[in-house]
C-alpha positions, 0 to 999 in steps of 0.5 A: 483782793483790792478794796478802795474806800473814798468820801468823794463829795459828789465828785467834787475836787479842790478846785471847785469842779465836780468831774466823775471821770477824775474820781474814776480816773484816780481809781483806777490808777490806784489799783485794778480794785475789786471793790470800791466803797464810796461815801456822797453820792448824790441823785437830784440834788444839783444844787449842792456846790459845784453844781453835780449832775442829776443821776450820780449812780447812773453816771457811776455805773456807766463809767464803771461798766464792768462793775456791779454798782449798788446804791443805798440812800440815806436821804431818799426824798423826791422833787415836786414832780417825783423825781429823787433827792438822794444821797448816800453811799455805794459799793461797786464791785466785780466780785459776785454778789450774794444778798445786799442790806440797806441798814437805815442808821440812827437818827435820834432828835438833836435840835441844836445842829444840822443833821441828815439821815444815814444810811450803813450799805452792806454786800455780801461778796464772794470772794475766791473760796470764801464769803465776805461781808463789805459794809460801806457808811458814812456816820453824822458829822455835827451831831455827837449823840446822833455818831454815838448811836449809829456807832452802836448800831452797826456794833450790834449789827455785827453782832447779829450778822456773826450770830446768824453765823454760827447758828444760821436760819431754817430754810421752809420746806421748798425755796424762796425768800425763807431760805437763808444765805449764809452770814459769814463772821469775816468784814470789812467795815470802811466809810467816812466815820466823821471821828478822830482816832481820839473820838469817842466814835473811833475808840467805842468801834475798836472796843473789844466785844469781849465774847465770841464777837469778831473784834474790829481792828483798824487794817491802817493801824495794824499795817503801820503799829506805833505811827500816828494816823495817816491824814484822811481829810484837809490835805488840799482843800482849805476853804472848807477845812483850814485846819491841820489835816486829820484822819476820820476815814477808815478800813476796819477789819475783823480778827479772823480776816486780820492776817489776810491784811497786806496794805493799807495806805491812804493816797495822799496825792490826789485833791479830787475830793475834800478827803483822801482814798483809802486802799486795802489789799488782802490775801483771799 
């Protein structure tokens, strides 16, 4: 299985110019991906630099035409006349798809800095003979308390989805929407954490659950032991970033899908966005 995972700010490169096309484009010259995780997809929000169309998922999903394209908002707003402001992630993937969760993230008050509402989108796949849950986010970026929590909320997430694992549902006496899917303990949790590995963020993901709770690993880590990051962001574009270049996106995997890993690289030729593609290769 192929994953890519990429905060491609609405499209916009380095140049200034916002081109879809470009981001599908390097996409597909990285990898026939059977799952593609992406982070500042916009619906309505033209205003933003370089000026993005006002349906981002509609322009996605018809660049990507043999795939599913699933949208999560964290900022769901509407213009005067009704239509959406949105932002937020999306998954598109080719692989069949078996139930779909909006986790609203935490947003506790922090009126000393900008902030927005998150969102943690997760797709439950099938892949080959197994299921597998992808979990695609994007955690605050000025707000340290704000990241703190959403942190721990998709930890407790994880701990819920692999207890409903082990001890799935009762499903009522015909079918309908009490009838349970299964939640497999496997996933990959990927996204623009907006956390250093030094970070508090970074470090509490990887923290041991210590019990019967799959742990996180990062899949870059694991395929590169004793090598400092690989850079994720302020590779090309210096305007908004002038400092030296560092890593705050990441693939996270769990225990029982580590041994599966077979690559993990960070593409760090393309200047389509102010952050680099991540690319996961796994035996499934």
């Amino acid at each position: 299985m192929e994953l890519i995972s990429w905060n491609i700010q609405w499209g916009r490169g380095a140049d200034g110019k916002v081109d879809l096309a470009r981001i599908v484009d390097t996409l597909r010259g990285m990898a026939d991906a059977d799952v593609l995780c992406l982070q500042e997809i916009t619906r309505g929000f033209s205003d933003l630099a370089g000026h993005p169309g006002p349906d981002q998922v509609a322009e996605l999903s018809a660049l990507l035409p043999d795939y599913q394209v699933i949208f999560a908002p964290g900022v769901d707003r509407t213009h005067r006349d009704g239509s959406p402001r949105q932002f937020g992630n999306v998954i598109a993937t080719r692989l069949p798809v078996r139930e779909i969760f909006r986790h609203a993230l935490p947003w506790p008050a922090d009126p000393d800095v900008a902030s927005m509402p998150r969102v943690a989108l997760e797709v439950t796949v099938q892949a080959g003979s197994r299921l597998l849950r992808i979990i695609c986010t994007h955690l605050e970026y000025y707000s340290t308390s704000q990241r703190a929590a959403q942190t721990e909320a998709l930890r407790d997430w994880h701990v819920q989805a692999c207890d409903h694992a082990r001890h799935p549902g009762r499903s009522e006496n015909r079918p309908g929407p009490f009838t349970p899917e299964p939640r497999p303990s496997e996933a990959i949790l990927c996204g623009d954490f907006n956390s250093r590995p030094e970070d508090g963020a970074y470090l509490r993901m990887v923290e041991t659950y210590g019990g019967v709770t799959p742990d996180w690993h990062d899949a870059w880590i694991h395929m590169h032991p004793g090598q400092p990051h690989a850079p994720t962001c302020a590779l090309f574009d210096k305007e908004q970033w002038p400092e030296p270049p560092f890593a705050c996106d990441f693939v996270f995997v769990t225990d029982d899908l580590l041994g599966n890993v077979r690559r993990c690289e960070v593409n760090d030729r393309t200047d389509a966005s102010d952050h680099q593609p991540i690319h996961l290769t796994m035996d499934l």
